[in-house]
C-alpha positions in Angstrom: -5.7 15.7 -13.4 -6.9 17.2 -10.3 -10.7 17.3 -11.2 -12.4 17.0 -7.7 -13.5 13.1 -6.4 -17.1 12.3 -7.7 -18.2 11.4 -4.8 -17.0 13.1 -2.0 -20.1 13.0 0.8 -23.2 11.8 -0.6 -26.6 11.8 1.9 -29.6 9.4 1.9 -31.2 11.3 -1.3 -28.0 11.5 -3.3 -27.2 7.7 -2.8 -30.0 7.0 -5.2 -28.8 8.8 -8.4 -26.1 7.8 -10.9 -22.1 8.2 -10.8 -21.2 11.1 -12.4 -17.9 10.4 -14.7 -14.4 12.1 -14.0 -14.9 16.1 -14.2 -18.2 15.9 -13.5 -19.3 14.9 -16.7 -23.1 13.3 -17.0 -23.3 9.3 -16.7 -21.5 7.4 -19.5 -23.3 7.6 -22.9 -21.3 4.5 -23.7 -23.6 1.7 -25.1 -25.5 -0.3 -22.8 -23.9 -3.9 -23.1 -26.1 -6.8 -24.6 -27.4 -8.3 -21.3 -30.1 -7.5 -19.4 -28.7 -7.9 -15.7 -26.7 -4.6 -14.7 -23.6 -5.6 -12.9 -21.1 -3.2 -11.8 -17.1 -4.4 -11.0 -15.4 -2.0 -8.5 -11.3 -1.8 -9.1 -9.0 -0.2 -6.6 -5.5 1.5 -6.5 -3.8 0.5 -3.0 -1.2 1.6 -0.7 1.8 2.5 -0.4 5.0 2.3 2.0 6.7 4.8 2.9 6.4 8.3 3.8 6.1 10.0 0.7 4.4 6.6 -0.9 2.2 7.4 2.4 1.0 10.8 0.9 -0.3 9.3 -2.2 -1.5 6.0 -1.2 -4.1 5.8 1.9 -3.3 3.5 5.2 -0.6 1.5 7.0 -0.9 -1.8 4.8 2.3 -2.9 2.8 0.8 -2.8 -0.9 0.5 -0.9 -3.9 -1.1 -1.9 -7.0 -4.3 -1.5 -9.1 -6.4 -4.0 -9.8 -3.1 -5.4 -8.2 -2.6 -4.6 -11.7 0.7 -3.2 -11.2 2.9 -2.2 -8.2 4.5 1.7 -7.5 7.5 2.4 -5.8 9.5 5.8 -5.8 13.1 3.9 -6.0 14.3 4.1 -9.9 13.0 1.0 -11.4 14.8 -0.4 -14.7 11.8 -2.0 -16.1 9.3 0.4 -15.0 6.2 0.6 -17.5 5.6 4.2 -16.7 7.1 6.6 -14.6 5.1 9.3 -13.5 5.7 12.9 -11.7 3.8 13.2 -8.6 4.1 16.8 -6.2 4.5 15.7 -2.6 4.4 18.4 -0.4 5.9 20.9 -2.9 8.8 18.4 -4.0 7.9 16.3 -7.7 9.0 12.8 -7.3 9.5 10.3 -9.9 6.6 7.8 -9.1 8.0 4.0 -11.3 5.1 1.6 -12.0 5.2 -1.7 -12.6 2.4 -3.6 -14.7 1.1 -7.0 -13.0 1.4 -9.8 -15.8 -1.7 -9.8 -18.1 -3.5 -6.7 -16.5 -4.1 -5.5 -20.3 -6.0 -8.6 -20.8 -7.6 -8.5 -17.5 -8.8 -4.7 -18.6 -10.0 -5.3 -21.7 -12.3 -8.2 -20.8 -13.6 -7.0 -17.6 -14.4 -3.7 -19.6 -16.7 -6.4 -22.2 -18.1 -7.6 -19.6 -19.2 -5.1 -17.2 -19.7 -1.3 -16.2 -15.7 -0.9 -14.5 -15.2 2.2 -11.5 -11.6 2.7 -10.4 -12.1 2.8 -7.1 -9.2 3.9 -4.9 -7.8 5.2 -1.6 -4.9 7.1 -3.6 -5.3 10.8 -4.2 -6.2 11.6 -7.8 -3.2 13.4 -8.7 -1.1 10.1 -8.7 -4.2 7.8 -9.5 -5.5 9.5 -12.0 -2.5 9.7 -14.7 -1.6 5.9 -13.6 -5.4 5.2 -14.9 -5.0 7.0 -18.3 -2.1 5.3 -19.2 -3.2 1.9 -18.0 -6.7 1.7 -19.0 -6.0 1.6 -23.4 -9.8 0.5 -23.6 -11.9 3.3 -21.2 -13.1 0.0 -19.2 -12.9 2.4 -16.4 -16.1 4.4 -16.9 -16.2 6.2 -14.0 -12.8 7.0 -11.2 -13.4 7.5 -7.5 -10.8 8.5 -5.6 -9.8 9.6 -1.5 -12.6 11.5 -1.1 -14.9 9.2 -2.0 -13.8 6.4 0.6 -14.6 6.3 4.3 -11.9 6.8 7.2 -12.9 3.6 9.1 -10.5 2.6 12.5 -7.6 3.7 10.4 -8.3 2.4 6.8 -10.2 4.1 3.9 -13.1 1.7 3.1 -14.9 1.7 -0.1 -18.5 2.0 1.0 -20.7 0.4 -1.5 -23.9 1.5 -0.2 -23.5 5.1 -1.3 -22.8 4.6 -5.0 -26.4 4.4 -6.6 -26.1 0.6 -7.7 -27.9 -2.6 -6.6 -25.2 -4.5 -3.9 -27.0 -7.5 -5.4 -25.0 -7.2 -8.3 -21.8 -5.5 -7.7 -18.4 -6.4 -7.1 -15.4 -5.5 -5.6 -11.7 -6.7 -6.2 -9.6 -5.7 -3.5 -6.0 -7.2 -2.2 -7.0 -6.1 1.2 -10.2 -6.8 3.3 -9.9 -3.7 4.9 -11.1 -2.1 2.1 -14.6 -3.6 1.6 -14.4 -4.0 5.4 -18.6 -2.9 5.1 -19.5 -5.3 2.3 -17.4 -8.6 2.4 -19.7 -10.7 0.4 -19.3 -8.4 -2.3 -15.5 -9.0 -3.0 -13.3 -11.0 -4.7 -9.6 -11.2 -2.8 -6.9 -11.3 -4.8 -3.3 -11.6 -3.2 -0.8 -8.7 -3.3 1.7 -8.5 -6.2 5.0 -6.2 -6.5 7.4 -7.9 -9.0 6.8 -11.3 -9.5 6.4 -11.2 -13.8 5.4 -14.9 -14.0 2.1 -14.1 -12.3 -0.8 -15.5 -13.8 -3.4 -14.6 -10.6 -5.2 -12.0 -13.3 -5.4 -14.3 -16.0 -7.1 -17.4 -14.0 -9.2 -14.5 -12.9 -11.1 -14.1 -16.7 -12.7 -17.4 -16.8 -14.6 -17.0 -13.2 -15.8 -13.2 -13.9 -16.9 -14.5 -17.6 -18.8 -17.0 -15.8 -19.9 -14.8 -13.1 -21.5 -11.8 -15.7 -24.0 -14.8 -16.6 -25.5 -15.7 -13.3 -28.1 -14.2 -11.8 -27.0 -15.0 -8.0 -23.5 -13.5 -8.2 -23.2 -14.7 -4.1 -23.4 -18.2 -5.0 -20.7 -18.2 -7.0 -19.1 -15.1 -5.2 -18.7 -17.7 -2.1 -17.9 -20.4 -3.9 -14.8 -18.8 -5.3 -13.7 -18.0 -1.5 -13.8 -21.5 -0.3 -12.2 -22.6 -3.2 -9.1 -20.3 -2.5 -8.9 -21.8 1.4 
C-alpha cells in the first residue's frame, strides 16, 4: 500500500520515458486500444478539511473526492461505500467514503476509451486502498500520488509536462483549477460533489469524452466544452 510515488522528481532526460505502473512495475502490457491517436485522461483524488483530513489530502481547498467520484469524511457515515483505516500520526482513523452517482459507469467507459492515471495530491496510504476498491475494471493503469505533484504558492499542481506524454493529447479532470494551475487548456472542470446522490454531472460527462477520444484536435472541443458551462 505504501509502494513509493512513481514519479517523485523526474529531470529533462527522465521526462521523456514512460510511467512506470504502481510498485515500479514496467509500463502496462495491457492491449493497446483499437485507435491509432494515444490519448491519456489524468484523474485526481482531492482534498480534505480538517486537520487530520489535512494529513491525507494536500492544500487548503474545501473538497474531497476522486474523479469527484466520491467524497471522504472521517465523521461515521451511515451510507458509507467503504470505510477505510488510515494511520495519522501514529493514531488509525476510520476514513468513510462516499461514491459520487454513476462513477462506476464513468470508470468503466473512460477506461474503454483511454490510457486512465489516478493522479492525486493525497498520500498513497489513504489513496491507494480508496483506488483498489473503486477502480472494479483496472481503468487506472498507472497511480501517482504526493510526490509526484508540485508545491506551487501553496497548492500541489499536477505538472503535465513531466509525465512522458504528448500535452497535445492529454487530459485532466480536476474540481479545482489549482491543480492544473500549469496546463489549463488541458482540463476539464467538473464542480465539487460531497452528498448530493441525484448527481448526474458524471454521467453527462460520457457522451463528451466518447466524442472527444475521436477528434484529432482535443482543444477545440476541450474549449468548447468550457464556454458551454459559463
Amino acid at each position: 500500500m505504501d509502494n513509493p510515488s512513481i514519479i517523485t522528481q523526474v529531470s529533462k532526460e527522465e521526462a521523456k520515458t514512460p510511467l512506470r505502473e504502481k510498485g515500479n512495475l514496467p509500463v502496462s502490457s495491457k492491449k493497446p486500444r483499437r485507435r491509432n491517436i494515444f490519448r491519456t485522461i489524468f484523474c485526481c483524488l482531492q482534498r480534505h478539511h480538517d486537520d487530520a483530513n489535512q494529513a491525507l489530502g494536500a492544500s487548503n481547498n474545501n473538497t474531497s473526492q476522486l474523479l469527484d467520484g466520491k467524497a471522504s469524511v472521517l465523521q461515521p457515515v451511515n451510507n458509507a461505500d467503504f470505510i477505510i483505516p488510515v494511520e495519522i500520526d501514529g493514531q488509525v482513523h476510520q476514513v468513510y467514503v462516499l461514491k459520487r452517482p454513476y462513477v462506476d459507469e464513468f470508470l468503466k467507459r473512460m477506461g474503454e476509451l483511454f490510457e486512465c492515471v489516478l493522479f492525486t495530491a493525497s498520500l498513497s496510504k489513504y489513496a491507494d486502498p480508496v483506488a483498489d476498491l473503486l477502480d472494479k475494471w483496472g481503468a487506472f493503469r498507472f497511480r501517482l500520488f504526493r510526490e509526484s505533484c508540485v508545491f506551487h504558492q501553496g497548492n500541489y499542481v499536477k505538472d503535465l509536462s513531466r509525465l512522458g506524454r504528448d500535452l497535445n493529447k492529454l487530459i485532466i479532470i480536476d474540481n479545482s483549477p489549482a491543480s492544473y494551475v500549469f496546463h489549463p487548456n488541458n482540463a476539464v472542470p467538473i464542480t465539487s460533489w460531497f452528498d448530493d446522490m441525484h448527481d448526474m454531472e458524471l454521467r453527462n460527462l460520457i457522451p463528451f469524452f466518447e466524442r472527444l477520444s475521436k477528434e484529432d484536435n482535443i482543444f477545440t472541443l476541450l474549449q468548447e466544452h468550457k464556454s458551454s458551462q459559463r
